[in-house]
C-alpha positions as CSV (number, residue, x, y, z in Angstrom):
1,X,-10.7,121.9,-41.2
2,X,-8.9,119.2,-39.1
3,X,-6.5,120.7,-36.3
4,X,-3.6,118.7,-35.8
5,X,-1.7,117.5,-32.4
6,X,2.1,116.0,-33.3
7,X,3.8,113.9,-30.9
8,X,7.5,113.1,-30.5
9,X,10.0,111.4,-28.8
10,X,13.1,112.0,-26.4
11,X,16.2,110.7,-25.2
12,X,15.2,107.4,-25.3
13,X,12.8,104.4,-26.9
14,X,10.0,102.4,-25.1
15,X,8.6,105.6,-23.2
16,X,5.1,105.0,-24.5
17,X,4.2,107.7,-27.6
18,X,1.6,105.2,-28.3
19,X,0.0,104.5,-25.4
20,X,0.1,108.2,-24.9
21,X,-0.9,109.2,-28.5
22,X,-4.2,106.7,-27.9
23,X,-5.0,108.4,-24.5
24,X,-5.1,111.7,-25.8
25,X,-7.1,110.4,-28.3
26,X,-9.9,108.6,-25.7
27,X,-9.9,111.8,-24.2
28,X,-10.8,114.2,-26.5
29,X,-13.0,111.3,-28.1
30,X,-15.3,111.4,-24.7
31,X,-16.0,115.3,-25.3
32,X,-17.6,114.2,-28.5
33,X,-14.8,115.0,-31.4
34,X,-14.0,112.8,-34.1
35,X,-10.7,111.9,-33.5
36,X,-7.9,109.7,-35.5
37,X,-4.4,109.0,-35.0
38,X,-1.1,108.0,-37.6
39,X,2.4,106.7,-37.1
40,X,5.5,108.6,-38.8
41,X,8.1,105.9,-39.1
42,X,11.7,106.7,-39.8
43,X,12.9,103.3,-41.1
44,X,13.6,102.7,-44.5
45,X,11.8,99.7,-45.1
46,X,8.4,100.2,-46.8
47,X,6.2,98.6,-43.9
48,X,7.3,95.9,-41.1
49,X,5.8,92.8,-43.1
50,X,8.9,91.2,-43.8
51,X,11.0,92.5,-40.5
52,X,11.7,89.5,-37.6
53,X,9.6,89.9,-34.6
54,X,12.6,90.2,-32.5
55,X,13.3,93.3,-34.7
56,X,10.3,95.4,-34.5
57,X,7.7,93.3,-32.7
58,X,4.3,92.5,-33.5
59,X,3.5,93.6,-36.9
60,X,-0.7,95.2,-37.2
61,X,-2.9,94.0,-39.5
62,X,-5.8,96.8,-40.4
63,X,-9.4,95.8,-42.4
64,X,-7.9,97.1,-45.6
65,X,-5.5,95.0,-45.2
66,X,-1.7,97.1,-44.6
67,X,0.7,95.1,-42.4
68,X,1.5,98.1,-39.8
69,X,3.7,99.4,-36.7
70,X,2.1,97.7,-33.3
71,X,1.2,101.4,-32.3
72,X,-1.6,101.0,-34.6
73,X,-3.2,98.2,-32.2
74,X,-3.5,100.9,-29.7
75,X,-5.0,103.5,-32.0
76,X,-8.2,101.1,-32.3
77,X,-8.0,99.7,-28.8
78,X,-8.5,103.4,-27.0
79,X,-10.7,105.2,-29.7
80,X,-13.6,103.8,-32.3
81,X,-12.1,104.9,-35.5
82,X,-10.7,102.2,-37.4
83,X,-7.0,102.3,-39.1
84,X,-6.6,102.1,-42.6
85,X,-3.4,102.2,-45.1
86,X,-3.0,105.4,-45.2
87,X,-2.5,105.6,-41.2
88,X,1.1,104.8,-41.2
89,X,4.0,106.2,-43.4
90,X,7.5,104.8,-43.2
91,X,10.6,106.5,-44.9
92,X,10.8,103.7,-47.7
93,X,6.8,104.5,-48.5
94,X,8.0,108.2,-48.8
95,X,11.1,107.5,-51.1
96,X,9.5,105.3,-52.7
97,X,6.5,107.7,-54.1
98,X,9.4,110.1,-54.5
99,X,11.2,108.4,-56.9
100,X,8.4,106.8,-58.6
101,X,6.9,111.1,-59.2
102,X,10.8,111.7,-60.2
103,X,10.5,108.8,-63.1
104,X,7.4,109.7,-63.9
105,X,8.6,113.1,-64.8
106,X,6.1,114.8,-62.1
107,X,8.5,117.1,-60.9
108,X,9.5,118.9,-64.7
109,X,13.3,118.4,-64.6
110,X,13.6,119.7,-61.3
111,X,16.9,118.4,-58.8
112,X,14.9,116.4,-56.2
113,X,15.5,116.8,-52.8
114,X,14.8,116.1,-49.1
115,X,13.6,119.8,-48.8
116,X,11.3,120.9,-50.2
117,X,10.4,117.4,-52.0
118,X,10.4,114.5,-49.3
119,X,9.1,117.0,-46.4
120,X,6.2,118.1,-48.7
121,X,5.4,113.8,-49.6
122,X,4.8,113.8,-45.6
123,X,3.1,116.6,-45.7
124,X,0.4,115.6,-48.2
125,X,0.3,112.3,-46.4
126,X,-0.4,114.1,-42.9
127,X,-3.2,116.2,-44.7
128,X,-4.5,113.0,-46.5
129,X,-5.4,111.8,-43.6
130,X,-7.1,114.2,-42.3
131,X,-9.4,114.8,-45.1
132,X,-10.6,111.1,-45.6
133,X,-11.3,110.8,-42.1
134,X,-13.1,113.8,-41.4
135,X,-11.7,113.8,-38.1
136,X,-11.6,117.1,-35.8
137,X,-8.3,116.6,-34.5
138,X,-5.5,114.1,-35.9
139,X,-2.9,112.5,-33.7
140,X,0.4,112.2,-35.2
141,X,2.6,110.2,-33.5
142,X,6.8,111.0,-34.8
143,X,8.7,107.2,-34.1
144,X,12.1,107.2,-32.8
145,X,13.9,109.6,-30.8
146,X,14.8,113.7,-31.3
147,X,18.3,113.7,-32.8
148,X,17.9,110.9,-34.7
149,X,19.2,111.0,-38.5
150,X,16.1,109.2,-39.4
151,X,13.4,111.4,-38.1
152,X,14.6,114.5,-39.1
153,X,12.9,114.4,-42.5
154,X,9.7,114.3,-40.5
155,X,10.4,116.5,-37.8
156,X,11.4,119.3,-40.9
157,X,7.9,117.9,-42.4
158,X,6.5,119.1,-38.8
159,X,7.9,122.0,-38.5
160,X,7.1,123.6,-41.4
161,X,3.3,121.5,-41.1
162,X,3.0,124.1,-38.4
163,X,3.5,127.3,-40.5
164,X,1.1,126.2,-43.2
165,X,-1.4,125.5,-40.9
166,X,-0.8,128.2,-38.6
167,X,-0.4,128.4,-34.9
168,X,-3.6,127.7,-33.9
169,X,-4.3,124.4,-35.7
170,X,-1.1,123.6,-34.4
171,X,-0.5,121.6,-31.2
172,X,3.2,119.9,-30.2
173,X,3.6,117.6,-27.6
174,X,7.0,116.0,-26.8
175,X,6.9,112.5,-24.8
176,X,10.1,112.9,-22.1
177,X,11.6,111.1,-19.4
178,X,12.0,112.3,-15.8
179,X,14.2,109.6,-14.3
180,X,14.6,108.6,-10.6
181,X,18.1,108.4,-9.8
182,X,18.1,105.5,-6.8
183,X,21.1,105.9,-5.8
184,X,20.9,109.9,-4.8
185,X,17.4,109.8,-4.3
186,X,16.4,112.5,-6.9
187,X,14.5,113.4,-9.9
188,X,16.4,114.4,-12.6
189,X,15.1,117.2,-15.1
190,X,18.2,117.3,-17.7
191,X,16.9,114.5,-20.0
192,X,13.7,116.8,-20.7
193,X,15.6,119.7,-20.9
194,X,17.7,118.5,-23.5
195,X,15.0,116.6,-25.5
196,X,13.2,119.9,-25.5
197,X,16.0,121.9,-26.3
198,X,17.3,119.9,-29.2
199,X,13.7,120.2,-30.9
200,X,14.0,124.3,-30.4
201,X,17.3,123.7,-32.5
202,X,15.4,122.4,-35.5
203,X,12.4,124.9,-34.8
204,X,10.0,123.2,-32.9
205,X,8.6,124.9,-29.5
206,X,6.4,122.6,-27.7
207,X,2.7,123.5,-26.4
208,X,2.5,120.9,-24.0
209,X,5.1,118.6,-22.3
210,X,4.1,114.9,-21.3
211,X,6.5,114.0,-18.5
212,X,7.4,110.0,-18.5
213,X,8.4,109.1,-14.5
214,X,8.3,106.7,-11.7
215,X,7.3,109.3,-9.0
216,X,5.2,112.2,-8.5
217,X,6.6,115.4,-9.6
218,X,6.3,118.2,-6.9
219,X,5.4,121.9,-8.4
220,X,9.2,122.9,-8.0
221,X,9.8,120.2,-10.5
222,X,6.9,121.7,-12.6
223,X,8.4,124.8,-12.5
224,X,11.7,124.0,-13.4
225,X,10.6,122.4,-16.3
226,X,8.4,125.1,-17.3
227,X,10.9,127.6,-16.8
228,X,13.8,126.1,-18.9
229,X,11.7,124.3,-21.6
230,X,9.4,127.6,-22.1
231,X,6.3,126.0,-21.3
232,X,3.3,127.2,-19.1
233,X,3.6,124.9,-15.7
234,X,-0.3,123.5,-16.3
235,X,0.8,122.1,-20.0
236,X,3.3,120.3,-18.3
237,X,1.7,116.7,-17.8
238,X,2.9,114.1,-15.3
239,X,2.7,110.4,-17.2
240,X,3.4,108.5,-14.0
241,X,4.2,104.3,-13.8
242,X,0.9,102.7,-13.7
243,X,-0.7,99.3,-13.2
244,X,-3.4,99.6,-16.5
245,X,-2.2,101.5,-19.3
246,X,-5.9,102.1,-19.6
247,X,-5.6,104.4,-16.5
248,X,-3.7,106.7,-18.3
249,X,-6.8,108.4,-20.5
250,X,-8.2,109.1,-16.8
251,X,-4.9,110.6,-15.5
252,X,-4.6,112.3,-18.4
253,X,-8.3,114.2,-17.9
254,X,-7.4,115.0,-13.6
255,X,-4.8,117.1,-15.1
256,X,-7.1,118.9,-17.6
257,X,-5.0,118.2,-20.7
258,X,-8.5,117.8,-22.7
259,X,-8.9,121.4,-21.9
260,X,-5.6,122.7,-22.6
261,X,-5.8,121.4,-25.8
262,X,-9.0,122.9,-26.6
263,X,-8.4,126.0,-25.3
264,X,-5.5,126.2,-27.7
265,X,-7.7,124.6,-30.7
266,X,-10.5,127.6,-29.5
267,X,-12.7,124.4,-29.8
268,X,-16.2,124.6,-27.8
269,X,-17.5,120.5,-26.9
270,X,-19.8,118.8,-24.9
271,X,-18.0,117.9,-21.0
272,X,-16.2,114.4,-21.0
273,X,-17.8,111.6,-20.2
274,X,-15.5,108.7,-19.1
275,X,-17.5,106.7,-16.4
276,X,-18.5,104.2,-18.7
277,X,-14.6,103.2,-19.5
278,X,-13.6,103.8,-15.9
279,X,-16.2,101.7,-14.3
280,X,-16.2,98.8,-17.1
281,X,-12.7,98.7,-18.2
282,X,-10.3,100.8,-15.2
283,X,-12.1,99.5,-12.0
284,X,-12.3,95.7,-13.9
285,X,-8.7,96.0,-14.7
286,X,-7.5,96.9,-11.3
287,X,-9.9,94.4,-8.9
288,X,-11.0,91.2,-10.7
289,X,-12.4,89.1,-8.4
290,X,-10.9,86.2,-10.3
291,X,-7.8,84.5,-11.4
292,X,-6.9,82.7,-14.3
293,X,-3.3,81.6,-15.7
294,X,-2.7,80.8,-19.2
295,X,-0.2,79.3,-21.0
296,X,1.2,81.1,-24.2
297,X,3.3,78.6,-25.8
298,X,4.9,80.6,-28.9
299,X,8.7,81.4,-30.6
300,X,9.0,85.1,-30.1
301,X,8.0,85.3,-26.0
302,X,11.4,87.0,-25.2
303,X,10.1,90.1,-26.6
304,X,7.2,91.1,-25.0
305,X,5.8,93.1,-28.2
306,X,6.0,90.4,-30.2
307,X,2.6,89.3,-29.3
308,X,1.3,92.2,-28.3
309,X,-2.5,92.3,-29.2
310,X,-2.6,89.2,-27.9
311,X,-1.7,90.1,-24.9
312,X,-4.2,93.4,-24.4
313,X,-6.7,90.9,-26.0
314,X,-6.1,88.4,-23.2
315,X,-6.3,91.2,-20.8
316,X,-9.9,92.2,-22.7
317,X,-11.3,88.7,-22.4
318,X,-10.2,88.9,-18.2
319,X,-11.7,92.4,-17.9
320,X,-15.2,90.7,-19.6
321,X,-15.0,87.7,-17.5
322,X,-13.6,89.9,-13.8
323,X,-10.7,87.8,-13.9
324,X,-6.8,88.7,-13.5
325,X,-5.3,86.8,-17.0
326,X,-1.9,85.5,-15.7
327,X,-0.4,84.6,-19.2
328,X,2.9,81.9,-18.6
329,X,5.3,82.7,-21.5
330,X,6.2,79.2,-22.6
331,X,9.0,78.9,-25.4
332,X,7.7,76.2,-27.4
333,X,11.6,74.9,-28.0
334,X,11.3,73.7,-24.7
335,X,8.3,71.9,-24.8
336,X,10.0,70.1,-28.0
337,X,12.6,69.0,-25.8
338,X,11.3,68.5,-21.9
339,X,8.0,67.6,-23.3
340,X,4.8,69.3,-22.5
341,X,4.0,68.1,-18.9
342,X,6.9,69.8,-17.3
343,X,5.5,73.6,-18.4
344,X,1.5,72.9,-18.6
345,X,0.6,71.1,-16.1
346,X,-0.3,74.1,-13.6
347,X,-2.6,76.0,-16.7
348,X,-6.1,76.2,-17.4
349,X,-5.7,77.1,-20.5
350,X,-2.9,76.6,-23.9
351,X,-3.1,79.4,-26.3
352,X,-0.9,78.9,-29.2
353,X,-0.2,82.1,-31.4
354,X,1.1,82.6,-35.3
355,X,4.3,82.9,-36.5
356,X,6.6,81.6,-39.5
357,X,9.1,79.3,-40.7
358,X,9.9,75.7,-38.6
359,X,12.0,76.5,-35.4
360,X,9.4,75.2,-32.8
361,X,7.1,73.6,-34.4
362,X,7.1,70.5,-32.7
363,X,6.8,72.0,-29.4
364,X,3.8,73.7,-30.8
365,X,2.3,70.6,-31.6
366,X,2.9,68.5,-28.3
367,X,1.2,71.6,-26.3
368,X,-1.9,71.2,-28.4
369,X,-2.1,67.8,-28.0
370,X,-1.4,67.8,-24.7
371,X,-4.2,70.5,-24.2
372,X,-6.5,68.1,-26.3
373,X,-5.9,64.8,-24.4
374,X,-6.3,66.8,-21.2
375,X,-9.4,68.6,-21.9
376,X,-7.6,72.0,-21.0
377,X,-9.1,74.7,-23.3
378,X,-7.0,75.5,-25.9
379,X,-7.2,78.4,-28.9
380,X,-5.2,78.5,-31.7
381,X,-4.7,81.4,-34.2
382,X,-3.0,81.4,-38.0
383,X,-0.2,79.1,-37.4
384,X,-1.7,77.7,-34.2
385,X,-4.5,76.7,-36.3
386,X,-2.4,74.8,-38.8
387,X,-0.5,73.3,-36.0
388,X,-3.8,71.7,-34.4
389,X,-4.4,70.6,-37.9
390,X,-1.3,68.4,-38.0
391,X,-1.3,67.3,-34.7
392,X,-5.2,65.8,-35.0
393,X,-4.5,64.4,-38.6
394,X,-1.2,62.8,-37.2
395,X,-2.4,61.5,-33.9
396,X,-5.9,60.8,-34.6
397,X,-6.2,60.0,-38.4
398,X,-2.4,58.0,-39.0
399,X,-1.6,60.3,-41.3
400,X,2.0,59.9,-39.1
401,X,4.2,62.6,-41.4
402,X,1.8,64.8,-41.9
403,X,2.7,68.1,-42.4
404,X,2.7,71.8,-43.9
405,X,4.6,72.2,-47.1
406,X,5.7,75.5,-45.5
407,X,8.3,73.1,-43.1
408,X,8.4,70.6,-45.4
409,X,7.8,70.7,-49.5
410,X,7.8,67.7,-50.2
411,X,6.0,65.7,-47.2
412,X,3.7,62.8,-47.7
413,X,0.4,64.0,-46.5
414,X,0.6,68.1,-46.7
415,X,-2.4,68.7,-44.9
416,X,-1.7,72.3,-44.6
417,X,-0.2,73.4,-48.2
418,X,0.4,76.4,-50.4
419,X,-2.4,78.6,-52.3
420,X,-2.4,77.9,-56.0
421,X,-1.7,81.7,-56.8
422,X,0.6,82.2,-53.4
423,X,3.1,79.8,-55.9
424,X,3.9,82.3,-58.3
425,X,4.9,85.0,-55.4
426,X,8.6,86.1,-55.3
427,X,8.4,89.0,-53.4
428,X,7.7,88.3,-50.0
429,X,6.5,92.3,-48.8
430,X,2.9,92.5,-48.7
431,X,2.1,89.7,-50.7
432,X,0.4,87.1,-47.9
433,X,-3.4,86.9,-47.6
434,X,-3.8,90.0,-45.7
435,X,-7.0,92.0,-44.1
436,X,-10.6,91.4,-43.6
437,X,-12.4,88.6,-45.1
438,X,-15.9,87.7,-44.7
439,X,-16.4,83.8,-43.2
440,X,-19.8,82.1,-42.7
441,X,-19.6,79.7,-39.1
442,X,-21.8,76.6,-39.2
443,X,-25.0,76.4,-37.1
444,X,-24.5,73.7,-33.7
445,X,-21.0,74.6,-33.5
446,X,-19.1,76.3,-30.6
447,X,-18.3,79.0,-32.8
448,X,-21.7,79.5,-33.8
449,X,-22.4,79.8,-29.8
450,X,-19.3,81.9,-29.3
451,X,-19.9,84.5,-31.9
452,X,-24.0,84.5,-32.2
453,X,-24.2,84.9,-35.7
454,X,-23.5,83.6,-38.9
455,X,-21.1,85.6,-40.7
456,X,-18.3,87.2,-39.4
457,X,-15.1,89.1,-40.7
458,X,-11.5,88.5,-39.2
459,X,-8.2,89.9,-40.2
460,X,-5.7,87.6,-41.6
461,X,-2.0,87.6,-42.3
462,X,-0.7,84.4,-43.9
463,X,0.4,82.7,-46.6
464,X,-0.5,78.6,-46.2
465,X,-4.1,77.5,-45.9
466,X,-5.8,73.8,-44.7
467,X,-5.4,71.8,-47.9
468,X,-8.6,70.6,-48.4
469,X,-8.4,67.0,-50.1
470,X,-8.1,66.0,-46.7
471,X,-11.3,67.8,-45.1
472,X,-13.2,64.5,-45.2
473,X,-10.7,62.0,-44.0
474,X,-10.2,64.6,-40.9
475,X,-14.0,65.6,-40.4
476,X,-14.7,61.5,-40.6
477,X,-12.7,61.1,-37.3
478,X,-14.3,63.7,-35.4
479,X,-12.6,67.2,-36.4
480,X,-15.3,69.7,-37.0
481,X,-14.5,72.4,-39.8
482,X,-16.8,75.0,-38.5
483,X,-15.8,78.3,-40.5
484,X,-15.4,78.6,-44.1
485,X,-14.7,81.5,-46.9
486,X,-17.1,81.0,-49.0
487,X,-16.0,82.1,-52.0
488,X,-12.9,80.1,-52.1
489,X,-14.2,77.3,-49.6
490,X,-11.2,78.3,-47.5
491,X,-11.1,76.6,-43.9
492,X,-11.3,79.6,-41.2
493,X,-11.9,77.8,-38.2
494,X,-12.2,74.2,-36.6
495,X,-13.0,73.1,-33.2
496,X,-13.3,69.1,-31.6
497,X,-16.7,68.1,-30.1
498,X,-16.7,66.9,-27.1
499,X,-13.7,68.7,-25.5
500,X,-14.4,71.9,-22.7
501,X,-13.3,74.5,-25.5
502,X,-11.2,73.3,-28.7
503,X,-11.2,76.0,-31.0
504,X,-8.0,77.0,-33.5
505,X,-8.8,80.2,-36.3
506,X,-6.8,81.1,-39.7
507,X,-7.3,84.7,-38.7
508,X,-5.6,86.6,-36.4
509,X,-9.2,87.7,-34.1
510,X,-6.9,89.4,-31.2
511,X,-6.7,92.9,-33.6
512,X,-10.0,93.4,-33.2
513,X,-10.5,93.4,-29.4
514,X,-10.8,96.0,-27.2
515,X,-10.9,96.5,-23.4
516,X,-14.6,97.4,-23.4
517,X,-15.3,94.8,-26.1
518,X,-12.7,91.9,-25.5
519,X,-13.3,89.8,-28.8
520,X,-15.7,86.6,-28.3
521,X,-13.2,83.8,-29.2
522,X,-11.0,85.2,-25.9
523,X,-14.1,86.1,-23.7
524,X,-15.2,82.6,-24.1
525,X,-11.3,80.9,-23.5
526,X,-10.8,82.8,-20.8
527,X,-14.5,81.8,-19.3
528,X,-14.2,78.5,-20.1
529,X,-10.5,78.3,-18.3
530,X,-12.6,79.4,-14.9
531,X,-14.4,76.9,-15.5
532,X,-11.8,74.5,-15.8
533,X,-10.2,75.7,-12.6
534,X,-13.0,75.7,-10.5
């Protein structure tokens, strides 16, 4: 039987649950468990597909295809088990089954309500998981904050989780801050105190107590913590400001929290074994003997989690190549009105990311041509892609209003265009090409060389595609369609000859890196932007 660790929230957002959910999880990974995590989230909607980047960030594409919470990136980036569906539950998935059980007569007359009906949906969801894994321990990180309206369905769920499983398949583990007040030079413990004491009030005692802070805590802290919050003073954990959050698994193990948890699980493993990520991934991170900057030329850069694996996956591709990535956020607005040479003239490399609907586009477009007449490596991805696509059959076939029927329905030459069956769509949630699908790369071709094999499977999330009456025209003047879906001849990926690294994908290849395995497409951008500075 699984044993279950639930993680929650305090006073504030942004302290890291998932960071610190994935740690945990690397942890107790390295002592040779089978480990998975899942995201509780309290918003009503029934996943983040169809919520602006600005609003919840990134949105996670898993292999089965489910468009998820960004936490779920760093579920797969700290631990091997892949995320599925079934990994993330939102309010409107939970209502939604409600309702649907309620219609279908499931519940035999009965008034339905938020106890015992709703708690016991998450509860079977928790368990669900769980069982398909086959995981010895499941992570399950709460979203939002204790107090919140939202949550408290889930926190009840949790509560009562912990009865029916008993206490010793039982772990809690609030995440709380410890602020540094500048001003009086002190570390305050009242925002832990009253995280803590609030989920007491709905019948939650925690076993552990992660500490979020800027400085070290001293062992009076630690005791006055552990005195007013009821926990032992070794289960509570100091989560201090670091440089990598993939130092955290390690800071995590100094402070024994692998054994505190399986001293509570009465779980016997093998001893942890972390040199591998510490040497290859920690020590890389930290002192790269290298440095590279990139520019990111995208519409959502105010909001750093709005290209989030993209990001860790440029991080990934410096760790592989011992280089320092320093990504320059470039709003591509800008570029449409100053022009490109103004932002990228100091980069040795253009990446230009996905996204939806026309604001920017232009300045998308001028970057990758500027990247292209410059011979400054350049990848594109999903939209990026699409935006190469225009800019060569505009600039290089006079196909001058070229464009995708996505901006504009009705253009001449709609070289990137709408999917046959995408045309009968009216609901936009979860309704795109979405997940893992298969695509067979060209022999001779960069990508061939990049990825060292011949069939390959990528995550997508899209709704346009290259439109391909205009494949030969484009491939006659020298653009190189090197990835295909076979079954639907689909366009995955194209590159130029002749350029240092021109390479734009439909798919989105950044969810699938990870700090020990940064994906090929980045390890071999960020090598060939060395190159290019050197």
């Amino acid at each position: 039987m699984a044993k279950y660790i639930f993680i929650t929230g305090g006073v504030i957002s942004s302290l890291g649950k998932g960071i610190t959910s994935a740690s945990i999880g690397k942890i107790l990974e390295s002592r040779g468990l089978k480990v998975t995590l899942m995201k509780l989230d309290p918003y009503i909607n029934v996943d983040p597909g169809t919520m602006n980047p600005y609003q919840h960030g990134e949105v996670y594409v898993t292999e089965d295809g489910a468009e998820t919470d960004l936490d779920l990136g760093h579920y797969e980036r700290f631990i091997t088990a892949s995320m599925t569906k079934f990994n993330n539950v939102t309010t409107g998935q939970v209502y939604n089954a409600v309702i649907a059980k309620e219609r279908r007569g499931d519940y035999l007359g009965k008034t339905i309500q938020v106890i015992p009906h709703i708690t016991n949906e998450i509860k079977e969801r928790i368990k669900k998981v769980g069982s398909i894994s086959g995981a010895d321990i499941v992570l399950v990180e709460v979203g939002g904050t204790v107090g919140d309206i939202e949550s408290l369905p889930f926190l009840e769920a949790v509560r009562q989780f912990g009865l029916d499983m008993g206490k010793e398949n039982v772990i809690y583990i609030p995440l709380t801050l410890v602020p540094y007040i500048k001003c009086a030079e002190e570390i305050k413990t009242k925002p832990t105190q009253h995280s803590v004491g609030t989920l007491r009030e709905i019948g939650i005692q925690p076993d552990i107590l992660i500490c979020r802070t800027e400085k070290t805590l001293s062992n009076e802290l630690k005791e006055k913590i552990s005195l007013f919050c009821s926990i032992r003073k070794e289960a509570v954990i100091e989560n201090k400001d670091v440089a990598s959050i993939y130092e955290i698994p390690l800071i995590f193990k100094n402070q024994i929290l692998d054994e505190i948890i399986l001293s509570h699980f009465k779980l016997i493993s093998r001893p942890s074994d972390l040199k591998h990520w510490e040497k290859n991934v920690v020590e890389k991170a930290l002192s790269p003997k290298h440095k590279v900057t990139i520019a990111l030329v995208g519409k959502y850069i105010a909001l750093q989690d709005a290209y989030k694996s993209i990001y860790e996956a440029l991080i990934h591709a410096g760790i592989a190549n011992d280089a320092k990535v320093e990504v320059k956020k470039i709003d591509s607005e800008d570029i449409q009105k100053y022009g490109p040479k103004k932002f990228l003239n100091d980069v040795c490399g253009i990446l230009v990311p996905g996204g939806f609907g026309y604001r920017g586009i232009e300045g998308k477009i001028k970057a990758i041509k500027f990247a292209r007449e410059n011979q400054i490596p350049f990848l594109g991805l999903c939209l990026g892609m699409q935006c190469a696509v225009i800019e060569f059959a505009r600039n290089c076939c006079s196909l001058n209003a070229a464009n995708s029927t996505e901006f504009k329905p009705k253009v001449k030459y709609p070289v990137i265009s709408l999917l046959e069956e995408q045309r009968k769509i009216k609901n936009l949630g979860g309704t795109m090409r979405l997940g893992a699908y298969p695509c067979k790369i060209k022999k001779n071709t960069l990508a061939r060389r990049v990825y060292s094999k011949g069939l390959i499977y990528e995550r997508h999330r899209h709704r346009y595609e290259f439109n391909n009456k205009y494949r030969k025209l484009l491939s006659k003047k020298g653009l190189v369609f090197s990835g295909v879906y076979p079954k639907e001849n689909l366009v995955e990926i194209i590159e130029l000859k002749g350029h240092p690294y021109f390479i734009a994908v439909q798919f989105h290849p950044e969810f699938k890196s990870k700090p020990d395995k940064a994906h090929p497409l980045f390890k071999g951008f960020i090598k060939a932007a060395l190159e290019k500075q050197v």
